[in-house]
Backbone as CSV, one residue per row, in Angstrom:
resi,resn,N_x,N_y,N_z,CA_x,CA_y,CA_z,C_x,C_y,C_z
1,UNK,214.397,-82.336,-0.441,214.482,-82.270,1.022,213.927,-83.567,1.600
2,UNK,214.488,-84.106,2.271,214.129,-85.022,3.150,214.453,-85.084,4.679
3,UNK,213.714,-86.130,5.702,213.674,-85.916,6.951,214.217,-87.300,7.417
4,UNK,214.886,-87.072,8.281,215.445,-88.226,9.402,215.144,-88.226,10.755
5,UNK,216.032,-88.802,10.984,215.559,-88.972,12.699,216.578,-89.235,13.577
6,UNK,217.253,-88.048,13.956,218.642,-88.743,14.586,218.631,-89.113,16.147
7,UNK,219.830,-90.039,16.167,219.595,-90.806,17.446,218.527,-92.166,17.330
8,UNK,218.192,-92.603,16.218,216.930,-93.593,16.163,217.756,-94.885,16.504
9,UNK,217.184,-95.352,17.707,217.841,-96.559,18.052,217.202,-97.670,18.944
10,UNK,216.034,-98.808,18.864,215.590,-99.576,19.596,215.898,-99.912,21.017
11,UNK,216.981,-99.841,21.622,216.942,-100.503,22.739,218.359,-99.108,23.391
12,UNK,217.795,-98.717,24.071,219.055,-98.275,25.367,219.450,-98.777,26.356
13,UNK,219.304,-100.170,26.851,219.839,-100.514,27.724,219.063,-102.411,27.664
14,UNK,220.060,-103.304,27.913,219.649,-104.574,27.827,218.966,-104.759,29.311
15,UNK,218.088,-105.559,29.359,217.112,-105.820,30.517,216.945,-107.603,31.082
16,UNK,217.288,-108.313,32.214,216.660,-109.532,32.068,216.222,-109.182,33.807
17,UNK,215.472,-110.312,34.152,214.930,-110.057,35.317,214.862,-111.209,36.047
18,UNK,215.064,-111.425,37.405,215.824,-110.150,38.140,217.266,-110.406,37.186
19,UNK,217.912,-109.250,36.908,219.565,-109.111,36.714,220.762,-108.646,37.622
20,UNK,221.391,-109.475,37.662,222.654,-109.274,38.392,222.815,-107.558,37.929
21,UNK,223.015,-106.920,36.909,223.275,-106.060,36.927,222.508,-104.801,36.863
22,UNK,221.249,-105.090,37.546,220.265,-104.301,37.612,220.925,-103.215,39.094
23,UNK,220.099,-102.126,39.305,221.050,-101.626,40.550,219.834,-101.948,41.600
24,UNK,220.263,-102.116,42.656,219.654,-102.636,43.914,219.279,-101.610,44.939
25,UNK,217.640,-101.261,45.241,217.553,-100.166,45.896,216.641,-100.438,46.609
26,UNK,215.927,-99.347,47.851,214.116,-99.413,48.612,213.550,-99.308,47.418
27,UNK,212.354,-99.705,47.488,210.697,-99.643,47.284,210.716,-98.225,46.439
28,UNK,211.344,-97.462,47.035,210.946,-95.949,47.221,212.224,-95.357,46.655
29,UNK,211.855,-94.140,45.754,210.685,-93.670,45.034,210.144,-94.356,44.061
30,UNK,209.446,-94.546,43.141,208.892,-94.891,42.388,209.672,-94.645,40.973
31,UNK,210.105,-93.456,40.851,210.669,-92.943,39.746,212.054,-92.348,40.322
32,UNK,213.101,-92.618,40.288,214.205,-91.872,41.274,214.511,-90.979,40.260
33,UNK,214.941,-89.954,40.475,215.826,-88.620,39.415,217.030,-89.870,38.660
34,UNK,216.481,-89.300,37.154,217.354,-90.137,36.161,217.257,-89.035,34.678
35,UNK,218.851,-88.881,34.145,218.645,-88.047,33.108,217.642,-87.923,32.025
36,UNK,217.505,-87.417,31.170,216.372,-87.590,30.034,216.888,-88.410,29.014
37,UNK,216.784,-89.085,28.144,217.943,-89.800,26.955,218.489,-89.188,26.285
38,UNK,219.993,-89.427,25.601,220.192,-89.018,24.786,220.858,-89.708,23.450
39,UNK,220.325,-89.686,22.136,220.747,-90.556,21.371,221.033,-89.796,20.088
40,UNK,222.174,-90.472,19.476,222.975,-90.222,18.607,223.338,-88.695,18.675
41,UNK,223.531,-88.308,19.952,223.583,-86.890,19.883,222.447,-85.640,20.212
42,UNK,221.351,-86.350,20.224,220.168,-86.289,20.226,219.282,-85.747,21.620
43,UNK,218.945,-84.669,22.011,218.596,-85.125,23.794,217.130,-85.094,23.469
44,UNK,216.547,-86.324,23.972,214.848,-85.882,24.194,214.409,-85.457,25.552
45,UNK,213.125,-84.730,25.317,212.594,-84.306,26.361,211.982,-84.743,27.008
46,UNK,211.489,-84.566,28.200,210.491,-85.397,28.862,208.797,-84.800,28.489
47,UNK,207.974,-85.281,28.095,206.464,-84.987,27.797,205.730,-85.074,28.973
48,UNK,205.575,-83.435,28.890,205.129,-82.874,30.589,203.350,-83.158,30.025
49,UNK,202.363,-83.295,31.663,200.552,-83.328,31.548,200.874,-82.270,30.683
50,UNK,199.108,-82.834,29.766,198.629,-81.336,28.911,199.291,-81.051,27.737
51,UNK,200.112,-82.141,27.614,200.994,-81.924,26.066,200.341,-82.022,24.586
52,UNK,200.274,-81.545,23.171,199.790,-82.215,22.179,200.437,-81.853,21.182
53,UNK,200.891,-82.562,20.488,201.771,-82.294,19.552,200.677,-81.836,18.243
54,UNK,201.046,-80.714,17.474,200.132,-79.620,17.132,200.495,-80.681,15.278
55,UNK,201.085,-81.570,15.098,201.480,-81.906,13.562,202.237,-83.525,13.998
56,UNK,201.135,-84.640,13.442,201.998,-85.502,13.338,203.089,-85.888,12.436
57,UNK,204.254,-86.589,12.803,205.649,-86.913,12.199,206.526,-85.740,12.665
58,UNK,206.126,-84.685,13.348,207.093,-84.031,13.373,208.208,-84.237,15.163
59,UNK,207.625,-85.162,15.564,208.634,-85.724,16.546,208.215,-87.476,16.456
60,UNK,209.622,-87.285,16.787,209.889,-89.012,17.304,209.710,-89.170,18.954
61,UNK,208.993,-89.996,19.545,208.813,-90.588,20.787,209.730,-91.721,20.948
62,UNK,209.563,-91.852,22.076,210.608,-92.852,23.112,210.340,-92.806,24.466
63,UNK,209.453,-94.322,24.795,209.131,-94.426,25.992,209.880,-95.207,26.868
64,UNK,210.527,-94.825,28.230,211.121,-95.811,28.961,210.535,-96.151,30.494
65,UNK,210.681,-97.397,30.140,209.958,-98.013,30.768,210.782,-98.249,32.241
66,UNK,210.187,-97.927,33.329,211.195,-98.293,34.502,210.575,-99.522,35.445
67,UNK,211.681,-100.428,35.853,210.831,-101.211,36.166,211.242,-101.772,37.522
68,UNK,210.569,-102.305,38.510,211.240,-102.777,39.883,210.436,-104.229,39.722
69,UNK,211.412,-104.825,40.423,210.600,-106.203,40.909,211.480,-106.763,42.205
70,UNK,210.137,-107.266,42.711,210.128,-108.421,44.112,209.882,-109.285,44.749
71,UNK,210.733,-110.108,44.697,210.602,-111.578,45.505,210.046,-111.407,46.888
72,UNK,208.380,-112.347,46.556,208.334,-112.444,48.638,207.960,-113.619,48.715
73,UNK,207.687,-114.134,50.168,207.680,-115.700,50.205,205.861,-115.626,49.817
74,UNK,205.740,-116.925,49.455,204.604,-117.438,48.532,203.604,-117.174,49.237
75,UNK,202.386,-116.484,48.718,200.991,-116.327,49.727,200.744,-114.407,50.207
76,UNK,202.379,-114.348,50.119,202.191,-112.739,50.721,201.558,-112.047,49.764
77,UNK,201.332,-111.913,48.589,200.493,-110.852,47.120,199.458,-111.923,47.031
78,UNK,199.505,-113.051,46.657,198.811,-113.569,45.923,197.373,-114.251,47.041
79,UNK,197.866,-114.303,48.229,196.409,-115.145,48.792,196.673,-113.708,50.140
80,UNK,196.292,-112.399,49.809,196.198,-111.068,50.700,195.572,-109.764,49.852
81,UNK,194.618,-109.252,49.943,194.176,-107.861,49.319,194.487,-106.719,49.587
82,UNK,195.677,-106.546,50.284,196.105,-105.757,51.157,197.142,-104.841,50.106
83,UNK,197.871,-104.969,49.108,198.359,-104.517,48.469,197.201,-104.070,46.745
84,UNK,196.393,-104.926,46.714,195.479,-104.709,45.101,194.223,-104.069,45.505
85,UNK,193.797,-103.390,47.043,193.154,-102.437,47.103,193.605,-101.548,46.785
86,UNK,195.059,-100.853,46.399,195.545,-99.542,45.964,195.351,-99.699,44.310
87,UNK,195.163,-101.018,43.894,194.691,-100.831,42.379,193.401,-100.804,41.607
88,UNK,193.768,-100.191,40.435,192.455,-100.202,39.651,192.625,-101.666,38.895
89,UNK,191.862,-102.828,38.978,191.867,-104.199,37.799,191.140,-104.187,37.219
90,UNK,190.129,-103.402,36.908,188.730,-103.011,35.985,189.484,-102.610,34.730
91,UNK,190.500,-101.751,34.429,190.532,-101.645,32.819,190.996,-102.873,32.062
92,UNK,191.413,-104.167,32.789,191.566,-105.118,31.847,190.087,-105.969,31.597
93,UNK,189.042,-105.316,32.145,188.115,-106.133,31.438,187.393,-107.377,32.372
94,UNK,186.192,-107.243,32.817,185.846,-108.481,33.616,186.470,-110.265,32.939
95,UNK,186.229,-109.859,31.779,186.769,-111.106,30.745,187.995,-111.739,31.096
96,UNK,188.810,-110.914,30.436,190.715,-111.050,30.931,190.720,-111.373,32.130
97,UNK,190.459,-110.513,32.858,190.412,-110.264,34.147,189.949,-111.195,35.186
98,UNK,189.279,-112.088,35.315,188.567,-113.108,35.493,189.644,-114.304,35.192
99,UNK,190.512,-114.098,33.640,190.867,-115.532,33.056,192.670,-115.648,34.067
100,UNK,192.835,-114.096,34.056,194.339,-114.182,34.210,194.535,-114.646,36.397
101,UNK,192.934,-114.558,36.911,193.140,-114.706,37.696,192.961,-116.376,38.179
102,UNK,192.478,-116.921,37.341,192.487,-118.399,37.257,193.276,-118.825,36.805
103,UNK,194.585,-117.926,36.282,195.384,-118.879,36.106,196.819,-117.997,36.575
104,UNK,196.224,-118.042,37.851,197.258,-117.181,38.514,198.117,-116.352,38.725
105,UNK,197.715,-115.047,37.983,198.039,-113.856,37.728,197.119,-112.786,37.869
106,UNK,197.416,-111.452,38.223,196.353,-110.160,38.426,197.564,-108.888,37.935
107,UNK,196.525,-108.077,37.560,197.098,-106.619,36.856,196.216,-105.965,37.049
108,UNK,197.158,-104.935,37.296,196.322,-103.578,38.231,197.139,-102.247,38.040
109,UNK,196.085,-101.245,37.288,197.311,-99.953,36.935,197.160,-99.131,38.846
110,UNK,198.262,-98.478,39.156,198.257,-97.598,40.384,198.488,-96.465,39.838
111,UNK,197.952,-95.491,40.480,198.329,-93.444,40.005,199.451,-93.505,41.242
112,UNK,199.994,-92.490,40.790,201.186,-91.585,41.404,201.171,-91.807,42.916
113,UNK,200.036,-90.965,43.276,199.886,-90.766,44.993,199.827,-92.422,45.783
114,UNK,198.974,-93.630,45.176,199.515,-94.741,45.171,200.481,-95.385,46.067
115,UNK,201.432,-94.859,45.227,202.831,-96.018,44.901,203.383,-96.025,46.552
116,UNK,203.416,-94.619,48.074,204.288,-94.945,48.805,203.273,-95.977,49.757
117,UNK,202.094,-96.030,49.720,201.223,-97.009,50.382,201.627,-98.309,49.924
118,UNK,201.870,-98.738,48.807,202.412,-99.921,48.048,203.900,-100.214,48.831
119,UNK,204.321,-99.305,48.709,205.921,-99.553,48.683,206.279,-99.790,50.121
120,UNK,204.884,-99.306,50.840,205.480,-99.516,52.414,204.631,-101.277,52.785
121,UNK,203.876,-101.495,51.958,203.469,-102.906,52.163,204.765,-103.743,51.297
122,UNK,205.169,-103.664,50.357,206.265,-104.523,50.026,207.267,-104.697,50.568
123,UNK,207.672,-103.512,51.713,208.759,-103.836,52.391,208.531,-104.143,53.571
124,UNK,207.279,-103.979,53.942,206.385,-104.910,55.137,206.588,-106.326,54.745
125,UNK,206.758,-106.814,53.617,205.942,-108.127,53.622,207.257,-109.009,53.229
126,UNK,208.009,-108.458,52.421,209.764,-108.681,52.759,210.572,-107.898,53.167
127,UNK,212.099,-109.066,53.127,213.210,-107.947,53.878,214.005,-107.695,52.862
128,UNK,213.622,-108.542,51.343,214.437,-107.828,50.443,214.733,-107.080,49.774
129,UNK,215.648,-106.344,49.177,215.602,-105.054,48.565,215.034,-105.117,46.916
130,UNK,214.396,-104.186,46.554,214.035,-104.321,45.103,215.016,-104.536,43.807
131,UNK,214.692,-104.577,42.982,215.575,-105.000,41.872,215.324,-103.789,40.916
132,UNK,215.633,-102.934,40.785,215.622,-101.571,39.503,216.395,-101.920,38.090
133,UNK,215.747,-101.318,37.273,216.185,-101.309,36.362,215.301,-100.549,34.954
134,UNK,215.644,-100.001,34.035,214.870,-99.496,32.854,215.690,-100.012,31.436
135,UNK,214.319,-99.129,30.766,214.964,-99.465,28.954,214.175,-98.534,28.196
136,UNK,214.568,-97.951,27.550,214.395,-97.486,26.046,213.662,-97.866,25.097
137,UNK,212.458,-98.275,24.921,211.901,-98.517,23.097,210.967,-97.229,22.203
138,UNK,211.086,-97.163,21.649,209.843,-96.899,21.091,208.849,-97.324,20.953
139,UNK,207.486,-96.467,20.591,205.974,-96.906,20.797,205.862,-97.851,19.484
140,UNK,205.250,-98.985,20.287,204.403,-100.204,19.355,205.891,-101.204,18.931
141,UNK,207.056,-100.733,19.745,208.073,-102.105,19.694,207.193,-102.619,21.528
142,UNK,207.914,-103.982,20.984,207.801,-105.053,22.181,209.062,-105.316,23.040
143,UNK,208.930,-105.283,24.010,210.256,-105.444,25.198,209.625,-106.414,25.711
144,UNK,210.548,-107.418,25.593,210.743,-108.847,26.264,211.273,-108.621,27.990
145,UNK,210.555,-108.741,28.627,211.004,-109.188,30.352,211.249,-110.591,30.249
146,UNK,212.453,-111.017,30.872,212.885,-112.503,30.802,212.329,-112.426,32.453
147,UNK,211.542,-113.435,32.723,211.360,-113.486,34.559,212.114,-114.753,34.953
148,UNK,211.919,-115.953,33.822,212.269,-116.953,34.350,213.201,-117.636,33.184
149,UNK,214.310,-117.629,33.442,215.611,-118.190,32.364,216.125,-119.773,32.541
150,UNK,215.988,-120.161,31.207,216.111,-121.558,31.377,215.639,-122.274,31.742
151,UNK,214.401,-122.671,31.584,214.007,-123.304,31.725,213.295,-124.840,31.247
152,UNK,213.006,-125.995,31.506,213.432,-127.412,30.792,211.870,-127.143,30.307
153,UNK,211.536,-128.305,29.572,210.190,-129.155,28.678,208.910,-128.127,29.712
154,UNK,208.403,-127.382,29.981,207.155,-127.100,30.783,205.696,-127.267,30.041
155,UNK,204.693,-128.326,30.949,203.585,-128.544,30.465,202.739,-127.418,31.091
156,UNK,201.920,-126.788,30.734,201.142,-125.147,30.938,199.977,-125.891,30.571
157,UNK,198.568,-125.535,31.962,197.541,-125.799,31.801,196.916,-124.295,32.095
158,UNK,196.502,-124.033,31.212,195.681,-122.218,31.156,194.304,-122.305,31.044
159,UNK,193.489,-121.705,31.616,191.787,-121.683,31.836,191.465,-120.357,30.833
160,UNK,190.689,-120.759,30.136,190.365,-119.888,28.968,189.810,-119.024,29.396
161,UNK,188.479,-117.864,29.084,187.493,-116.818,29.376,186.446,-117.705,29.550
162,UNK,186.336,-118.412,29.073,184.632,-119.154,29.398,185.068,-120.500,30.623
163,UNK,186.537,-120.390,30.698,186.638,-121.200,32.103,186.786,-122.376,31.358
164,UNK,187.000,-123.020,29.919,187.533,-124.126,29.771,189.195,-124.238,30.137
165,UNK,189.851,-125.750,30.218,191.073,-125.981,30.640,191.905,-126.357,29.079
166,UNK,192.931,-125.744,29.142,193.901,-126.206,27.971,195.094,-126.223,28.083
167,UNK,196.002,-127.897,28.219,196.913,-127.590,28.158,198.217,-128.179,26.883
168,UNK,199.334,-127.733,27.073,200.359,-127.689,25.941,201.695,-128.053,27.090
169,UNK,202.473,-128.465,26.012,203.881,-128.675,26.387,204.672,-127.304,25.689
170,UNK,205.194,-126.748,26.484,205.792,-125.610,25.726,207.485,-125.949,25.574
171,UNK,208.371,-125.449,24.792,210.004,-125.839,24.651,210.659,-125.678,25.563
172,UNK,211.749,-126.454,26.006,212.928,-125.760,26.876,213.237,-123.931,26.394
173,UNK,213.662,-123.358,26.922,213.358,-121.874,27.177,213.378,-120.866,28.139
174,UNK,213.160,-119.389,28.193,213.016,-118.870,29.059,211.435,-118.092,28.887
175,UNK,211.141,-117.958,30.027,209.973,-117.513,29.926,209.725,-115.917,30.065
176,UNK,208.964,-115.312,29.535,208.676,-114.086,29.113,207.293,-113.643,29.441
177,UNK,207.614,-112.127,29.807,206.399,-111.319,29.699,206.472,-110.021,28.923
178,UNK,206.374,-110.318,27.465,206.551,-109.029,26.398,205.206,-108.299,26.733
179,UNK,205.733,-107.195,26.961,205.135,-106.063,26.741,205.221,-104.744,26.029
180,UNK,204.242,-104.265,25.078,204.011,-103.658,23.501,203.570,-101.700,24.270
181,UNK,204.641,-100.690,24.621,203.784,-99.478,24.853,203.169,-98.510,23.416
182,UNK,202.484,-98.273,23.700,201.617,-97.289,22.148,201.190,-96.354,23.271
183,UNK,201.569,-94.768,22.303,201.174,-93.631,23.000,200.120,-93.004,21.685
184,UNK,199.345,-92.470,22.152,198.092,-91.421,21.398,198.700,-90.211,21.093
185,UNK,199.035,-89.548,19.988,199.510,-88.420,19.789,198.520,-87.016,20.581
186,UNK,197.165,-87.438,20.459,196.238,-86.816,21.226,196.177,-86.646,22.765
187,UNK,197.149,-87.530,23.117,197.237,-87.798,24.655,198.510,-88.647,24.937
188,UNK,199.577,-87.863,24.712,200.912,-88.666,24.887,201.723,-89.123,25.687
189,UNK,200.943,-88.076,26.927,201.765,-88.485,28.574,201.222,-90.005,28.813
190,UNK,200.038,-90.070,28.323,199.249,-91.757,28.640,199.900,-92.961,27.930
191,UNK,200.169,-93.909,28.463,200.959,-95.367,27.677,199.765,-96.152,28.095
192,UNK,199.677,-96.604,26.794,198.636,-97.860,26.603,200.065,-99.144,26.895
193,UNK,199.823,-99.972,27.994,200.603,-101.452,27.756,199.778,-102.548,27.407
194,UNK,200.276,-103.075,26.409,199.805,-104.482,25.767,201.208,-105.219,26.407
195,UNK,200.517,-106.364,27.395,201.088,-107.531,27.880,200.883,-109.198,27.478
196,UNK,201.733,-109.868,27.317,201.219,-111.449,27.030,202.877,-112.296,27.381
197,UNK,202.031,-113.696,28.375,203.133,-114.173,28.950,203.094,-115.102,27.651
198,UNK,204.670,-115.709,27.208,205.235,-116.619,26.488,206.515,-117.068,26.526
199,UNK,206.837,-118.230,25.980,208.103,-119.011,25.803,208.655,-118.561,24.978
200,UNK,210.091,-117.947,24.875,211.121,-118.264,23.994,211.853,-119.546,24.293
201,UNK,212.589,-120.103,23.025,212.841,-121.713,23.121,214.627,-121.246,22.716
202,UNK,214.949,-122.347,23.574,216.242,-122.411,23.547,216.823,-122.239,22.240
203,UNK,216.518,-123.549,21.058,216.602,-123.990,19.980,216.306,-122.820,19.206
204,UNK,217.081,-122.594,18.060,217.073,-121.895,16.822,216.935,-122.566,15.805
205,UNK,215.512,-121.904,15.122,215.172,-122.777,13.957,215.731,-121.766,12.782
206,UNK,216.316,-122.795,12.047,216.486,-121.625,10.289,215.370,-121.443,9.557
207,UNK,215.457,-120.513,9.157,214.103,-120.337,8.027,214.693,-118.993,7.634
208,UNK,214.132,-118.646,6.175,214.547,-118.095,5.005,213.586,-116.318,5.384
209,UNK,214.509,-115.097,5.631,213.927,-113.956,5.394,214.379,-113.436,4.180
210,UNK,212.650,-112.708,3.699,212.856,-111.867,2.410,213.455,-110.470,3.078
211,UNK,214.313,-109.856,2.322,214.398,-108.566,2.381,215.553,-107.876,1.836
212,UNK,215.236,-106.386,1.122,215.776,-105.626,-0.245,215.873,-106.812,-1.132
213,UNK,214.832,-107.720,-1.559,214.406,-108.265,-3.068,215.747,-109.470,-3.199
214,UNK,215.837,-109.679,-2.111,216.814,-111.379,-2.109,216.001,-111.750,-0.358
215,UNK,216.662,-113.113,-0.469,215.950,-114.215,0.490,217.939,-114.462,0.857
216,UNK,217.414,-114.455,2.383,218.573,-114.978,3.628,217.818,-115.976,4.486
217,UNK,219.142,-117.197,5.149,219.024,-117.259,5.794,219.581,-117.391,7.133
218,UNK,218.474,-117.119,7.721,218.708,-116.901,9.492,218.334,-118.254,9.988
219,UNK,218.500,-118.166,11.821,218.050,-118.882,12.779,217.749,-117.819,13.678
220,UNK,216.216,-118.397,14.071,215.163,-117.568,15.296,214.807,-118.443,16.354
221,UNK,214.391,-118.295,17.461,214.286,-119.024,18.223,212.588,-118.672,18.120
222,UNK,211.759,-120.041,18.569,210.153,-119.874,18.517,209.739,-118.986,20.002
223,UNK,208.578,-118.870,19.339,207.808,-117.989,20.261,206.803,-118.808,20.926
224,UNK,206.213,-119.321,21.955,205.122,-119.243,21.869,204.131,-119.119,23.474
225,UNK,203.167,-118.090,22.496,202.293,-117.324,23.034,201.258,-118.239,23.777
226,UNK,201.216,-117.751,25.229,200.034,-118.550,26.146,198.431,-117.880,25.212
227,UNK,197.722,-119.226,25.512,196.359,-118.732,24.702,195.661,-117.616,25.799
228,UNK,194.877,-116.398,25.158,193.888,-116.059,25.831,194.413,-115.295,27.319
229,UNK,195.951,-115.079,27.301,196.287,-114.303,28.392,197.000,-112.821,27.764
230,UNK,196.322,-112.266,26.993,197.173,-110.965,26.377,196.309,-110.197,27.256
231,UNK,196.684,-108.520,27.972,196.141,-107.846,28.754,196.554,-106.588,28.403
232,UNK,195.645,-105.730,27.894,195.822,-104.452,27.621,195.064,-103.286,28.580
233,UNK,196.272,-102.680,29.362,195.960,-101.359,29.667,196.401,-100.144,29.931
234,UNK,195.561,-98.858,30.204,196.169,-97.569,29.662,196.777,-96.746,31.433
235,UNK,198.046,-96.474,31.115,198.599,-96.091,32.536,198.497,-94.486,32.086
236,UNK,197.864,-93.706,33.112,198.075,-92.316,33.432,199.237,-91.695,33.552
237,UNK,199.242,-90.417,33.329,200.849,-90.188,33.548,201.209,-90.260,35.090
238,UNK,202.417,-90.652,35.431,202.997,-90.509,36.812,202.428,-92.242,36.983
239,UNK,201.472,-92.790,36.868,200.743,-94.098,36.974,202.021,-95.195,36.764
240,UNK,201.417,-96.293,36.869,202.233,-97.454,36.713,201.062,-98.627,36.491
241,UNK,201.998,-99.789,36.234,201.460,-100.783,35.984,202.028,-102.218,36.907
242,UNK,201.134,-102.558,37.005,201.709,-103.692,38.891,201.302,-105.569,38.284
243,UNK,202.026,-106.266,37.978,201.736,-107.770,37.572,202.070,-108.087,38.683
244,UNK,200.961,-109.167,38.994,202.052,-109.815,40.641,200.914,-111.312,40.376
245,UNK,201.259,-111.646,41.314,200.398,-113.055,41.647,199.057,-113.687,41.956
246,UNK,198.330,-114.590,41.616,196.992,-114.524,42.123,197.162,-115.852,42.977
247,UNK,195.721,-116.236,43.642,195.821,-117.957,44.229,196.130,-118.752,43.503
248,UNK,196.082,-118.770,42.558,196.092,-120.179,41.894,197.384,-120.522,41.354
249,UNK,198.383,-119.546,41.694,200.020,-119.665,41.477,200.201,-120.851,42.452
250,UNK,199.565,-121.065,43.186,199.768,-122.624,44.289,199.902,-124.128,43.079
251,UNK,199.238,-123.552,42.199,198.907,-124.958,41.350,200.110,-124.911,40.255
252,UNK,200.813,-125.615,40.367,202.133,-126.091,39.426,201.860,-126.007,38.217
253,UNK,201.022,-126.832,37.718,200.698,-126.445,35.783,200.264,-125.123,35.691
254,UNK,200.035,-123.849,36.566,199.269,-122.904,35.768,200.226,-121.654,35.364
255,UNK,200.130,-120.875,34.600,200.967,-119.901,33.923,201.590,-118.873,35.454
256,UNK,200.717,-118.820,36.169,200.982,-117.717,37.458,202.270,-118.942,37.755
257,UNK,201.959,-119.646,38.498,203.670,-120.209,38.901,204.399,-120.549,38.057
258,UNK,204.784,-120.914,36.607,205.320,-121.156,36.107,206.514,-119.471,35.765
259,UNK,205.739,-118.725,35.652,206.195,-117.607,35.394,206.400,-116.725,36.676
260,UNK,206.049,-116.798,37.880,206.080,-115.794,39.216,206.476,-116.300,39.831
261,UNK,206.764,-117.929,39.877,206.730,-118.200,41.256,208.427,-118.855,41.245
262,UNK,209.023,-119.169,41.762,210.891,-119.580,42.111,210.702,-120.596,43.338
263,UNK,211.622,-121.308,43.219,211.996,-122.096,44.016,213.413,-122.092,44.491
264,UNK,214.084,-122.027,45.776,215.567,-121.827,45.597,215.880,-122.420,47.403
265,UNK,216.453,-122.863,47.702,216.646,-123.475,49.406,215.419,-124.155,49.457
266,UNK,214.608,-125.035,49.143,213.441,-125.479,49.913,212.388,-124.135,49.860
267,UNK,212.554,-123.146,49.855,211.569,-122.430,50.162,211.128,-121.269,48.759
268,UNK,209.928,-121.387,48.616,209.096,-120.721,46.838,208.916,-119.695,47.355
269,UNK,209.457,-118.858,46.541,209.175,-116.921,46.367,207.478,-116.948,45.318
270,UNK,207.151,-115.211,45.553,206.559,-114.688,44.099,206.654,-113.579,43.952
271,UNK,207.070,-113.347,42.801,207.419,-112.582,41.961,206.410,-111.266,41.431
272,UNK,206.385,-110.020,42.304,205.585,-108.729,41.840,206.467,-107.649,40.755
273,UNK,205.757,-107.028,39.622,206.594,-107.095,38.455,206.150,-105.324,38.387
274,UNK,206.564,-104.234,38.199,206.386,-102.767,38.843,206.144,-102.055,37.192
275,UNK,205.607,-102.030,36.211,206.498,-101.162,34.830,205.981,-99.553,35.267
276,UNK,206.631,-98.793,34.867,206.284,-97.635,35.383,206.949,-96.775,34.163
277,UNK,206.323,-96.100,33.144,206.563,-95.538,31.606,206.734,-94.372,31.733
278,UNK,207.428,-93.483,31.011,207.908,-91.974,30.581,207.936,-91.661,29.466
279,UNK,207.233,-90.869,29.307,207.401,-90.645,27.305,208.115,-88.996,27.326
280,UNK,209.297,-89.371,25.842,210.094,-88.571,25.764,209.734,-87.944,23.895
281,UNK,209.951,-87.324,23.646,210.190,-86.651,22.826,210.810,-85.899,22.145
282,UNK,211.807,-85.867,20.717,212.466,-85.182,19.927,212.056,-84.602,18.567
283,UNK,212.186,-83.132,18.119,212.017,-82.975,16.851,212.508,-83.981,15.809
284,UNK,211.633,-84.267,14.823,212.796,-84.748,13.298,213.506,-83.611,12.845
285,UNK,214.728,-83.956,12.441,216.027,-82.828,12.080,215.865,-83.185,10.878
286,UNK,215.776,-82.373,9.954,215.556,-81.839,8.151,216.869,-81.756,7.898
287,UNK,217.384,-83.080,6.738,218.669,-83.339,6.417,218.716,-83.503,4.575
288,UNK,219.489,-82.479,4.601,220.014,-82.268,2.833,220.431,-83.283,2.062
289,UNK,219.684,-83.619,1.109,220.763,-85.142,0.299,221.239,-84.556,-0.900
């Protein structure tokens, strides 16, 4: 006897941001009525408060992640407290927390009740409509957010935790904010997000993968990871998770504008980034060989 897992499939839906083919909506709701998944035949459920799964391995999870984002003109998130009093920024840590705001970025989880106080300042503060969109992974894969595509040679000056300056030339590329969800079988409605901004590079390098006991080769494109800006924290159920801008997105070398901030007519946007998680759940189906 052996066990499978049907419907097992990484990605339900491709994501870049903002995307043309994202659907275009208000602020509001937070979570709009959207079916539950279904894969390979497969329907999972949604993992209601108070859940615990009584035997691990005996379901497969699948968290999707929903996500909005919004362009406003420069200064409105990032130099105003008017929107990050509805957040908590304490679970990333005075440390992090401190570094990501020197280099022009802030994260802040919001609960449920939250989100329409938020949503009525974002559409206070622009006239544009949000950008929706979700995806599919499973816990402890990484989903790449593309924010900023294509982009040429960028030199990145990042302020460490102890407040030293370091900077790098990173590749032509698009720029990224992967983010890693892990759920607690003990507590599964809760998504832990692990975040870290980085470059993917245009260029594909070859190099040789092992695997089933022969060597291939491929071409990958490099990664690379800003120092000292990874941010881990745990969203409640119904909760969300809010990236948006800090002051120091004003300053051209620092990771906050390079990654939030746009330029397009003469006039610079920034970029507030919404993830908002659902964890689903299916039995493993017991398959005869």
């Amino acid at each position: 006897m052996s066990h499978r897992v049907t419907g097992f499939a990484l990605w339900a839906a491709a994501l870049a941001l903002p995307a043309a083919s994202g659907c275009r909506s208000d602020a509001e709701p937070l979570r709009p009525a959207l079916a539950p998944p279904v894969l390979g035949g497969q329907m999972f459920s949604p993992v209601g408060r108070g859940a615990k799964f009584q035997r691990r391995g005996a379901y497969v999870l699948l968290v999707r992640l929903r996500l909005i984002t919004v362009q406003l003109p420069i200064g409105s998130v990032s130099e105003s407290e008017d929107l990050w009093s509805f957040l908590n920024e304490e679970p990333t840590g005075a440390r992090i927390g401190a570094a990501l705001t020197l280099n022009g970025l802030r994260v802040g989880v919001g609960v449920e009740s939250a989100w329409p106080d938020i949503a009525k300042i974002l559409r206070r503060l622009t006239g544009r409509t949000a950008v929706r969109s979700h995806m599919l992974t499973h816990p402890g894969a990484t989903v790449p957010f593309v924010v900023k595509r294509k982009q040429p040679l960028q030199t990145i000056f990042t302020f460490r935790p102890d407040r030293t300056l370091v900077g790098d030339d990173y590749p032509p590329g698009d720029n990224i904010i992967a983010i890693t969800p892990t759920v607690n079988f003990d507590d599964p409605t809760a998504v832990v997000l692990t975040g870290v901004p980085l470059v993917r590079s245009t260029y594909r390098q070859p190099k040789y993968i092992h695997a089933n006991g022969a060597y291939r080769l491929e071409s990958a494109p490099e990664y690379r990871q800003l120092p000292d800006m990874e941010f881990r924290i745990r969203v409640p159920s119904g909760g969300f998770l809010l990236i948006g801008p800090g002051p120091d997105i004003r300053r051209r070398t620092s990771p906050g504008h390079n990654f939030l901030a746009r330029s397009a007519q003469g006039a610079i946007t920034e970029t507030v980034l919404v993830v908002a998680p659902e964890v689903f759940a299916a039995p493993v189906v017991p398959s005869q060989r």
